[in-house]
N, C-alpha and C positions, 0 to 999 in steps of 0.2 A: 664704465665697465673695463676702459683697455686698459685704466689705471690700475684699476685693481687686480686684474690680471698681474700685471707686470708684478706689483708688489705680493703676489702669492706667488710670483715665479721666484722671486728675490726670499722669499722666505724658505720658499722649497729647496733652493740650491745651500745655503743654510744647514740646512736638515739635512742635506746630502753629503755633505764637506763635513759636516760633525759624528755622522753614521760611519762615513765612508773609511774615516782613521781608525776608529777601533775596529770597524771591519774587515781591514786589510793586514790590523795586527794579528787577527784571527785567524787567517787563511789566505791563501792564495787571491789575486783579482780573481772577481766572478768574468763567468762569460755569459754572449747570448748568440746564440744561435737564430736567426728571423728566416722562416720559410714563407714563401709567397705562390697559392696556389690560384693562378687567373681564373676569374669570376668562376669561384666558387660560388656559389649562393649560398646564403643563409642557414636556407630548410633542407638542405640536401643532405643534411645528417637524419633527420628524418624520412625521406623520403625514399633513400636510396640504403641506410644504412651505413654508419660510420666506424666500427667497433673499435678501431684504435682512436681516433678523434675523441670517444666516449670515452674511452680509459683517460687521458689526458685531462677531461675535465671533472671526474672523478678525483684524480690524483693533484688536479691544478686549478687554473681558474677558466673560467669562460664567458661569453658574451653572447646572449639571443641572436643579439643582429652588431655588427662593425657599420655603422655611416660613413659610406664613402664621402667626395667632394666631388660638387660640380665643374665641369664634366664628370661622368661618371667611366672616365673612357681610364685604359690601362697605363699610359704614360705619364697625362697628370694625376692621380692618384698613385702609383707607386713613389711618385717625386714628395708628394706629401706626407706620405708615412715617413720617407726619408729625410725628411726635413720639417715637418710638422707645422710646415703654412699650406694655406689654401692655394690652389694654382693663381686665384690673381694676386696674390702676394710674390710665389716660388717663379712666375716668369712661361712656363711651361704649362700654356692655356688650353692645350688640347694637343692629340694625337696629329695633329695637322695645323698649320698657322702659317701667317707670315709675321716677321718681326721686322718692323718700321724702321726700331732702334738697330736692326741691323742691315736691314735691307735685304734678310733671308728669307727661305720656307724652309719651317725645320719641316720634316717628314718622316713617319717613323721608319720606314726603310733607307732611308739614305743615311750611309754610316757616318758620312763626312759631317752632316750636323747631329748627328746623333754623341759623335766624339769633340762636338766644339763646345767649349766650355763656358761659352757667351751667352748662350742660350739659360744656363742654370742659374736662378737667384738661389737665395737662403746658401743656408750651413746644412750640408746633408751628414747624417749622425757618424761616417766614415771618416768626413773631414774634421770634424768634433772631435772624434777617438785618434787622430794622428796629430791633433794640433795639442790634445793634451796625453802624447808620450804613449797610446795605446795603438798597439797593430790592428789592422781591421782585414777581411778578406770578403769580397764577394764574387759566386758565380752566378752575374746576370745581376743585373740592377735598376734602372733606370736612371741613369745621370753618373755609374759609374765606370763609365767607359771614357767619359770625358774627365778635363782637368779643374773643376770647381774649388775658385779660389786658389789654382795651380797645384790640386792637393788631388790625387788620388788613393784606392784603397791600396795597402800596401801589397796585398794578392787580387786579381783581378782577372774577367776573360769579358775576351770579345763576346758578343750574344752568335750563337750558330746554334740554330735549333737542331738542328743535327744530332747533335751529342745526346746521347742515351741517359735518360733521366738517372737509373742507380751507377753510372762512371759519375754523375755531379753528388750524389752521396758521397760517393768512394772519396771524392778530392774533399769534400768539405773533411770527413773523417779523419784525412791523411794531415789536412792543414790543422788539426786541433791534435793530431800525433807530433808533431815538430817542436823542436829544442823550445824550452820557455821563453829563451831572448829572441825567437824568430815567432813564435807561436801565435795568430789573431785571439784577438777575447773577442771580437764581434766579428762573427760572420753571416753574412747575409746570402739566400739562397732561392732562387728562381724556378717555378716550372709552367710554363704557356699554356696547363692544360688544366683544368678542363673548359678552355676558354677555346678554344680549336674547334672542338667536336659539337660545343651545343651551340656555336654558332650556328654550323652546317647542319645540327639534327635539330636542334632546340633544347633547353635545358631540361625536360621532361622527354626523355626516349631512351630508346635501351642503349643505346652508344653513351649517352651521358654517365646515365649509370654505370657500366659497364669502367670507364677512364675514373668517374669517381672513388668508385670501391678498388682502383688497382692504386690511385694516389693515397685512398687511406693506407693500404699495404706497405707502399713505397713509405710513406712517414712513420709507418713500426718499422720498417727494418733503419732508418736515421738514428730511429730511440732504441733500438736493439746496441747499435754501434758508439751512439754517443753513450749508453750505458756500461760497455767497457773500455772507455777511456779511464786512463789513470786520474784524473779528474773530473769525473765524470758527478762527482757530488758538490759542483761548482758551477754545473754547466744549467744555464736557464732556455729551453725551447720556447719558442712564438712561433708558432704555425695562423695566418691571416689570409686575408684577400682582399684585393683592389676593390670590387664591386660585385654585382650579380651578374643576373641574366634573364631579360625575359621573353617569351614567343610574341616571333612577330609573321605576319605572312604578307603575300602577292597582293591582298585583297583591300589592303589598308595602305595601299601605297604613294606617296605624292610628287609628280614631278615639278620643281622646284618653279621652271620655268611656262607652265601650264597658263598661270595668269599672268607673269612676272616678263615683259618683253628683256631680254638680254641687253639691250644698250643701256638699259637703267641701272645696270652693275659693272663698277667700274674692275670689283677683284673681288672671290668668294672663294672661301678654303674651308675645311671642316672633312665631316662626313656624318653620316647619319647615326642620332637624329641632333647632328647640331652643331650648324652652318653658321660661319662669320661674313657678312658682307658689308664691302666699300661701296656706297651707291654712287652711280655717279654724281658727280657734278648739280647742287641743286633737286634730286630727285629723293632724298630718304623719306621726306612723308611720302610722297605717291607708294614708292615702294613698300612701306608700312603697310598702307592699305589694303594695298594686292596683295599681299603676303597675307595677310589675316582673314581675306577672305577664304581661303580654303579651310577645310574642317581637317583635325586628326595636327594639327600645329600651330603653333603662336611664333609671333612675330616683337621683340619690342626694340627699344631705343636701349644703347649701353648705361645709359644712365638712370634707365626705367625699370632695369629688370630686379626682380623679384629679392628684396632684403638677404629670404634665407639660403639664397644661391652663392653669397659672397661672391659677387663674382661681376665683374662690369669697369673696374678703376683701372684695371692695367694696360699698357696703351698700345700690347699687342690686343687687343682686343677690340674690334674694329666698331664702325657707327653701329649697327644693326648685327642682331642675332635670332637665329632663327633656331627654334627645337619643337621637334618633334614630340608629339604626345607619346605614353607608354604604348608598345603595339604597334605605331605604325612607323613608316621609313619614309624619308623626307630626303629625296636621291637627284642628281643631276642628269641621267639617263632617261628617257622617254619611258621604256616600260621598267619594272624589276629585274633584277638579277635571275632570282627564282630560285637563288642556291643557300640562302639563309632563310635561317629557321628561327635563330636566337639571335636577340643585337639588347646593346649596353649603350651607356651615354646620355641617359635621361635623367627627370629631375630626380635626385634623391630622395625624397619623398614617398617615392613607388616602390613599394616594400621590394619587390623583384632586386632591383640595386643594391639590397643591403647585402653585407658578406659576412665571414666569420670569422671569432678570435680565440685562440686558443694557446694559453701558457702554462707550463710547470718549471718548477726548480726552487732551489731554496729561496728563492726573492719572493715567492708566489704564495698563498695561502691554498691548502688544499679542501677541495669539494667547494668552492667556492665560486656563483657565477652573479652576473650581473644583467638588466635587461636589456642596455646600450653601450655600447661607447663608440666615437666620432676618432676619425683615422687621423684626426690632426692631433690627435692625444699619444700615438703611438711612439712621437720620437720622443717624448719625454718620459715613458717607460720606461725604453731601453739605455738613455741616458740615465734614470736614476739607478735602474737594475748596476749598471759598468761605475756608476760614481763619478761622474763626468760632470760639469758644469753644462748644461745645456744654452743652447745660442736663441738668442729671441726666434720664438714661436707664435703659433695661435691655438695653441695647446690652453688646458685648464690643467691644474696639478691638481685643483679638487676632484674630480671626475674617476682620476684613478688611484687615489690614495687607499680604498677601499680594498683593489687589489694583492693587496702586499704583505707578505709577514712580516710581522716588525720585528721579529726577534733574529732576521735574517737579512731581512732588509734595510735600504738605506733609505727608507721613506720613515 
């Protein structure tokens, strides 16, 4: 299968280098624009009401559900759209780790590994666009703060949640107004919500809603703007998300160390629901045990875990992993928090995790939707959309050939 892979990837670039010439004799490079709205869910077009989102897939293409990767947590999965490996490929196994190979813990708050460029495997699609002569710009990225493969995006910010969601419109807008020899084709663009609120409310409550229906807002006034650019009939939108979100509460809750005496763990990093641990010395079966006696979580060996997780080879990734079931929280604290309501990070499988995809532009076929696709498909997208050779993946090019106009596109 990874054979065959490879040689539809080999075909596909092919296909892309032969479009991509007369394409470029036609008109300008395309761009892409990628928005990333944190755990959006799936059904929240439904539930809550999407009316620009709806226009979009009307006029472009869509996807029922986006399959995240496990973890389903927000750092390794934005690093996988961005580079279209699984996190035990990409290096970046979860929101929290320690790395052997370097003797760190990245943490997503600490800027200092957040900006070390050690941490990042694969070719993220910025490095891609700069290694083949195209500018790139992102505000907010995952891995583009740091120097991967000593290559940053040529426009770039620090993450400060701070900054008021329509001023990061205004700059993306400003950056696709700038001279052609300065101007990015790919810009990529971040907002942490509504991954904030249904934390703290749960993805079902009028605050969710409420954040949800102001971000569909927020993305017609993006399409309002990138509609009067002077090139604005070149520019391809992706609007996506990392993952879901599903309710979880107080009553379902597991402390870690309940059966588990603490000398039997030599070093344990994660967060809920889904814990790495070093057992000590001689102790990983006993600790298998205990760990799997409790209900509401599984317990296995790195080398045991579950096929469709992809996920167990890399060697930050320690003896023993622990996750939580959908629902409940698997915490180091004696009792809960009591302040979340929503939490992410489970198997993919549990439709709650699934997220959404949503593109138009001339690369796109219009009225066009589909009932899956897998977030490790994404970088090869927006590589074929820009006409780029893309850098090995675990991407399928069959998956999303479906999407595309071919009288427009370079597929």
């Amino acid at each position: 299968m990874r054979i065959f892979r490879l040689v539809a990837l080999a075909v596909f670039t092919v296909i892309i280098f032969s479009a991509c010439s007369k394409l470029r004799s036609e008109r300008d490079k395309p761009y892409v624009v990628m928005v990333s709205l944190d755990a959006f869910r799936w059904d929240y077009d439904s539930i809550y009401g999407t009316p620009v989102l709806d226009d979009i897939a009307r006029k472009g293409v869509t996807a029922t559900r986006l399959i995240p990767s496990f973890p389903t947590k927000t750092f390794p999965n934005h690093y996988t759209i961005a580079t279209g490996l699984y996190p035990d490929h990409h290096g970046l196994v979860n929101n929290s780790f320690y790395a052997p190979d370097l003797d760190l813990v990245y943490r997503i708050g600490d800027r200092a590994m957040v900006s070390n460029g050690a941490f990042y495997g694969g070719e993220p699609v910025w490095v891609t666009a700069r290694k083949q002569g195209m500018k790139s710009a992102s505000f907010y990225w995952v891995g583009s703060e740091a120097p991967v493969q000593g290559i940053q995006p040529d426009y770039w910010k620090p993450y400060d949640d701070e900054v008021p969601f329509g001023d990061r419109v205004d700059t993306v807008l400003k950056w696709l107004s700038m001279p052609i020899n300065k101007r990015p084709h790919l810009v990529t663009l971040y907002f942490e919500e509504p991954d904030a609120v249904s934390h703290g409310y749960g993805p079902v409550s009028p605050e969710t809603a409420a954040m949800v229906r102001s971000l569909d807002s927020l993305i017609g006034v993006l399409r309002t703007g990138l509609g009067k650019l002077p090139n604005a009939a070149d520019i391809n939108l992706i609007v996506l998300s990392d993952h879901g979100m599903t309710e979880v509460d107080n009553s379902r809750y597991n402390y870690i160390f309940d059966t588990l005496p603490q000398r039997m763990v030599k070093r344990i990093y994660g967060g809920n629901p889904v814990w790495a641990i070093e057992p000590a010395e001689g102790k990983s079966d006993s600790l298998l045990i205990l760990l799997n006696v409790q209900r509401g979580m599984k317990a296995w060996k790195r080398n045991e875990l579950p096929a469709h997780l992809h996920y167990g080879t890399h060697l930050r990734i320690p003896e023993i992993l622990l996750v939580a079931d959908p629902g409940w929280t698997a915490g180091l604290r004696p009792e809960p928090r009591g302040d979340t309501r929503g939490d992410h990070g489970y198997d993919w499988r549990c439709r709650d995790m699934h997220s959404i995809f949503y593109a138009e532009g001339p690369a796109f076929k219009k009225g066009f939707s589909v009932d899956t696709l897998y977030n490790v498909d994404i970088y090869n997208i927006v590589t074929g959309v820009l006409g780029l050779v893309p850098a090995p993946n675990d991407g399928n090019p069959e998956r999303i050939a479906p999407l595309f106009n071919r009288r427009r596109s370079p597929l």
